[in-house]
C-alpha positions as CSV (number, residue, x, y, z in Angstrom):
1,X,-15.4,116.9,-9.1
2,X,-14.2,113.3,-10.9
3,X,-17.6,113.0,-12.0
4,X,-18.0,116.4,-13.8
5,X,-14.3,115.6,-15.5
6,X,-15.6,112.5,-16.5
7,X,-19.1,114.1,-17.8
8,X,-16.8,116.8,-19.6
9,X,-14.7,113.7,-21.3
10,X,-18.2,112.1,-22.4
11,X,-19.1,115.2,-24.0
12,X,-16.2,116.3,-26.1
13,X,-16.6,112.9,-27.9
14,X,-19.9,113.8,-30.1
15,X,-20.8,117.4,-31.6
16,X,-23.8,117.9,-29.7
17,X,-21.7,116.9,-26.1
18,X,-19.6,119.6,-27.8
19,X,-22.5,122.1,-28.4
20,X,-23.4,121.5,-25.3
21,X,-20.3,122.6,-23.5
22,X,-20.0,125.6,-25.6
23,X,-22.9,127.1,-24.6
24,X,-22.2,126.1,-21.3
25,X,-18.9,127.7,-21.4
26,X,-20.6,130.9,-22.1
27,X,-22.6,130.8,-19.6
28,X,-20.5,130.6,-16.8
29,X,-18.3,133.4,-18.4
30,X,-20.9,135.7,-18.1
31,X,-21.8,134.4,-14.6
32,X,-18.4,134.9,-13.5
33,X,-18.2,138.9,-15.3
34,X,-21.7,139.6,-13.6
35,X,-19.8,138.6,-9.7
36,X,-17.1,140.5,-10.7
37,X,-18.9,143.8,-12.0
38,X,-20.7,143.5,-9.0
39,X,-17.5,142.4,-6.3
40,X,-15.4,145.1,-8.5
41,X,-17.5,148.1,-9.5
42,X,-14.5,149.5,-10.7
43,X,-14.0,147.6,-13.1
44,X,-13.5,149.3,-16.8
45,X,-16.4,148.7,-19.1
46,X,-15.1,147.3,-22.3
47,X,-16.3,148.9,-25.6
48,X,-18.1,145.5,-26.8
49,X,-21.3,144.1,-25.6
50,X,-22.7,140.0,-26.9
51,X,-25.2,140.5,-30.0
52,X,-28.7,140.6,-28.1
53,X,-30.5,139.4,-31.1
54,X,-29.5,136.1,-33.7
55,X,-28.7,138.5,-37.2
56,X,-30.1,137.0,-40.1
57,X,-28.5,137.9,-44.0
58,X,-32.3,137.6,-45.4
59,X,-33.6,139.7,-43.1
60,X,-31.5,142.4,-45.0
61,X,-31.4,141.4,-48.3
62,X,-34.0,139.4,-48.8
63,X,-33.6,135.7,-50.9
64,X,-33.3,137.6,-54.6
65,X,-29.9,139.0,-55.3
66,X,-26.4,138.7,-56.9
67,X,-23.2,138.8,-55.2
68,X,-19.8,138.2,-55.5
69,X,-17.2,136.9,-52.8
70,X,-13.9,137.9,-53.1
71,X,-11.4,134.9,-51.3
72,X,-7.7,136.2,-50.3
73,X,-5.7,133.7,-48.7
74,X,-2.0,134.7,-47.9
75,X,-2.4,136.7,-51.1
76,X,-3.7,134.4,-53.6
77,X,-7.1,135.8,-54.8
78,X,-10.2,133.8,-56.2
79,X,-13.5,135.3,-56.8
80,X,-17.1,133.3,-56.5
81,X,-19.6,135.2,-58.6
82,X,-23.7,133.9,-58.7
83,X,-26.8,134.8,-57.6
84,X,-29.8,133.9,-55.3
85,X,-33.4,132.9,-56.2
86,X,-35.2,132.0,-53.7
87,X,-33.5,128.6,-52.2
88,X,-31.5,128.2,-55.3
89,X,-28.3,129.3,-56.5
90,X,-25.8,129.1,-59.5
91,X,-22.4,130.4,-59.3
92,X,-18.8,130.0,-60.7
93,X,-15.8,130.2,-58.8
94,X,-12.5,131.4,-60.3
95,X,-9.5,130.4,-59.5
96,X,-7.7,132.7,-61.4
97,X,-6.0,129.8,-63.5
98,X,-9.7,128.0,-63.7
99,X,-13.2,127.9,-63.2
100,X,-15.7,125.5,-61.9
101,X,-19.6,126.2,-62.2
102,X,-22.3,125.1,-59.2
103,X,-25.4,124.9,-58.4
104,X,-27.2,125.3,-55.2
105,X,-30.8,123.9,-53.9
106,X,-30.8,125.0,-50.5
107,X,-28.2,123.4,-48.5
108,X,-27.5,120.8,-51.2
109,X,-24.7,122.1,-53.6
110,X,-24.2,120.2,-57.0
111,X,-21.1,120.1,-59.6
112,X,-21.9,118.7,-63.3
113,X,-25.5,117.5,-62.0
114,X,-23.4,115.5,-59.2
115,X,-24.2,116.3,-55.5
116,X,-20.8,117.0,-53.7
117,X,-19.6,118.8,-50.2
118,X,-20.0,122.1,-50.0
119,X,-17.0,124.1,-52.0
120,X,-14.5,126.3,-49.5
121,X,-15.2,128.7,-48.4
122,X,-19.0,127.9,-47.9
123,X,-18.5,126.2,-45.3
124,X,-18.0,129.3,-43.6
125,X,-20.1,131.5,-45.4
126,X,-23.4,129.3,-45.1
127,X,-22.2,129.8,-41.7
128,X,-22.3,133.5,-41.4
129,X,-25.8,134.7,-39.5
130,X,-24.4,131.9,-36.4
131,X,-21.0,133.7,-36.7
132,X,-22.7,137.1,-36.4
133,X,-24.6,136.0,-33.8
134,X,-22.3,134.7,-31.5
135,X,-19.8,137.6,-32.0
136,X,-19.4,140.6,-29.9
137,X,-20.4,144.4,-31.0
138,X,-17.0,146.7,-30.8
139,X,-18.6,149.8,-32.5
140,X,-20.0,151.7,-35.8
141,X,-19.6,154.3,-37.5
142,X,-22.3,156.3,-39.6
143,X,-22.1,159.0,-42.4
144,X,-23.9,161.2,-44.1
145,X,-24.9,159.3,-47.1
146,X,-27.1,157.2,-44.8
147,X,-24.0,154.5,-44.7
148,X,-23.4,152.7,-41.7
149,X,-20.1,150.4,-40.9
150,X,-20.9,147.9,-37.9
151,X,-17.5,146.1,-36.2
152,X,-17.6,142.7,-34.7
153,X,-15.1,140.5,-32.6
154,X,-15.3,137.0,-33.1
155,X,-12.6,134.1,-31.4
156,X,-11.2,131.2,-33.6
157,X,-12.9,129.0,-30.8
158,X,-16.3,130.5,-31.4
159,X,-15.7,130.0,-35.5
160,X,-14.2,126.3,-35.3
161,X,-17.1,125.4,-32.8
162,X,-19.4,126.4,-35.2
163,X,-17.8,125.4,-38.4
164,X,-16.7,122.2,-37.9
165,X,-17.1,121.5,-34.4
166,X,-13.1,121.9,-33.5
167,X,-12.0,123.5,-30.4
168,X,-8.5,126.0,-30.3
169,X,-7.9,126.4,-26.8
170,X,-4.9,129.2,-27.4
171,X,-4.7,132.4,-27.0
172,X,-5.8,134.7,-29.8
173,X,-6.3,138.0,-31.3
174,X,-9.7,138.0,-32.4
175,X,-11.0,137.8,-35.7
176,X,-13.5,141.0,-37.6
177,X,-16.3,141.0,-38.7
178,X,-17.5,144.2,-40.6
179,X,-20.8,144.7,-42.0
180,X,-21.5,148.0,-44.2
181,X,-25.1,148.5,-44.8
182,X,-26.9,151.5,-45.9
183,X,-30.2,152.4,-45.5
184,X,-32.4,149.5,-47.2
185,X,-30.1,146.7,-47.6
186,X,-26.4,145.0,-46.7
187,X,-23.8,146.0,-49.4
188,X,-20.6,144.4,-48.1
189,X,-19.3,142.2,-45.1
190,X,-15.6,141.8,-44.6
191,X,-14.4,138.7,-42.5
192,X,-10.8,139.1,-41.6
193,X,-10.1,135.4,-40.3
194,X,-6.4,135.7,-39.7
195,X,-6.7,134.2,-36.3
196,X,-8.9,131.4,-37.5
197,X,-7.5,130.2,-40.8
198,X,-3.8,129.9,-39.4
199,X,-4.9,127.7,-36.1
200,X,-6.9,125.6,-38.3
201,X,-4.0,125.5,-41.2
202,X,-6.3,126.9,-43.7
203,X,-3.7,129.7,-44.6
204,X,0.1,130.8,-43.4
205,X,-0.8,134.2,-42.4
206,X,-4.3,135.7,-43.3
207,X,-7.1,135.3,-45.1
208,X,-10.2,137.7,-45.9
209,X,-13.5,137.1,-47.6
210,X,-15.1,139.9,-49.2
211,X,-19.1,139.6,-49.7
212,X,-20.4,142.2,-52.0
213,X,-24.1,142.2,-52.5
214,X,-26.4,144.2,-55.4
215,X,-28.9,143.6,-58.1
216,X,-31.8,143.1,-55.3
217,X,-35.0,141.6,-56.5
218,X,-33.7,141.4,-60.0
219,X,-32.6,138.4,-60.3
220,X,-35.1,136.1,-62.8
221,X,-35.7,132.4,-62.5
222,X,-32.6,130.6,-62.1
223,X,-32.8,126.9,-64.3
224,X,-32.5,124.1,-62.8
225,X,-29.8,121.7,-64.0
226,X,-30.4,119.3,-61.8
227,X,-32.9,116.1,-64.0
C-alpha cells in the first residue's frame, strides 16, 4: 500500500502522471458501480449515462463558418465575433469598453502579427469536443421543427484536468453543457461553468459562454496577416 501512495505522489508531479491518474480514477469508478449494480440490483438507475463516442465540433459543422461567443462572467458581458476557414481564424473580441483583433493558424493564435497565449476563454473553448466527451448525457428534448436540445453534466474536476491540468477535490454541483442542433448542423452550445469558474477563481458566482454558429460554407478566404 506505501508503494502505491508513493506511485500516486510520483504522478501528481507531471501532467501526464496526472493524465494518467485521471483516467485511472475513472476506471475504478465504474468498476466499483458495475459490483454494486450487480451486489445491489436495486439500485435506482440514474437518468445520465458516459458519452460512448469522443464528439467532435467539425463533425457538425464542418471547418467553414462564422460564429460568435457570448462571455458572461458575474454579469459583465464581452462578445468574440470571427470566423473559420479551414485551420485559420480571425476574430475580435469586445470588451465592451475595447476591442482587440486576432488571428488564428491552427492552434497558434497571433495579436498585431505577434504570436501570444491563447486569449480567455479559449482555453476552454479549444477545449470543448474533450469536454463533451468526458461529460455525462442527462437528457434531450426534440420538437417539431426538427430542433433537438442535448443536456450534459460535466464536474469542475473533469474541466480543470483537462484545461489546465488542476485537480478540485470538493464537492460540487456540476456544470451544463447544452448543445441545440437541428437537423444538418450545431447552432448553439451553452456552457454554464458556475461550478468551475468559482473553484478556479475565474468568477465570484457564475459564468456562461454562449457559442452561436451560422453562415456555413460561406465564409471566403481569410488573409493571412501573418509575413
Amino acid at each position: 500500500m506505501k508503494k502505491v501512495v508513493e506511485l500516486i505522489k510520483e504522478l501528481r508531479k507531471t501532467p501526464r502522471g496526472k493524465a494518467i491518474l485521471f483516467f485511472a480514477f475513472y476506471l475504478v469508478f465504474f468498476l466499483v458501480l458495475a459490483i454494486l449494480a450487480r451486489i445491489n440490483p436495486g439500485v435506482r438507475e440514474v437518468n445520465m449515462e458516459s458519452n460512448e463516442e469522443q464528439f467532435y465540433l467539425s463533425s457538425y459543422n464542418g471547418f467553414n463558418y462564422t460564429y460568435k461567443y457570448t462571455i458572461n462572467i458575474d454579469g459583465k458581458v464581452s462578445t468574440i465575433t470571427g470566423k473559420k476557414k479551414d485551420l485559420v481564424e480571425e476574430f475580435t473580441i469586445d470588451y465592451g469598453d475595447s476591442k482587440e483583433s486576432y488571428y488564428k493558424s491552427g492552434n497558434a493564435y497571433y495579436k498585431d502579427n505577434v504570436a501570444i497565449d491563447a486569449p480567455f476563454p479559449f482555453v476552454i473553448i479549444d477545449n470543448l469536443d474533450l469536454l463533451v466527451g468526458f461529460s455525462y448525457y442527462e437528457s434531450t428534448t426534440n420538437y417539431n421543427s426538427g430542433k433537438e436540445v442535448l443536456r450534459y453534466k460535466i464536474s469542475s474536476d473533469t474541466i480543470g484536468n483537462i484545461v489546465n491540468g488542476k485537480e478540485y477535490d470538493v464537492e460540487e454541483i456540476p456544470n451544463d453543457i447544452i448543445i441545440t442542433k437541428n437537423d444538418k448542423f450545431i447552432d448553439s452550445i451553452d456552457l454554464v461553468l458556475n461550478s468551475y469558474c468559482t473553484l478556479s477563481n475565474t468568477c465570484t458566482n457564475n459564468m456562461k459562454i454562449t457559442m452561436d454558429f451560422y453562415d456555413f460554407g460561406n465564409v471566403g478566404e481569410i488573409e493571412n496577416p501573418i509575413s
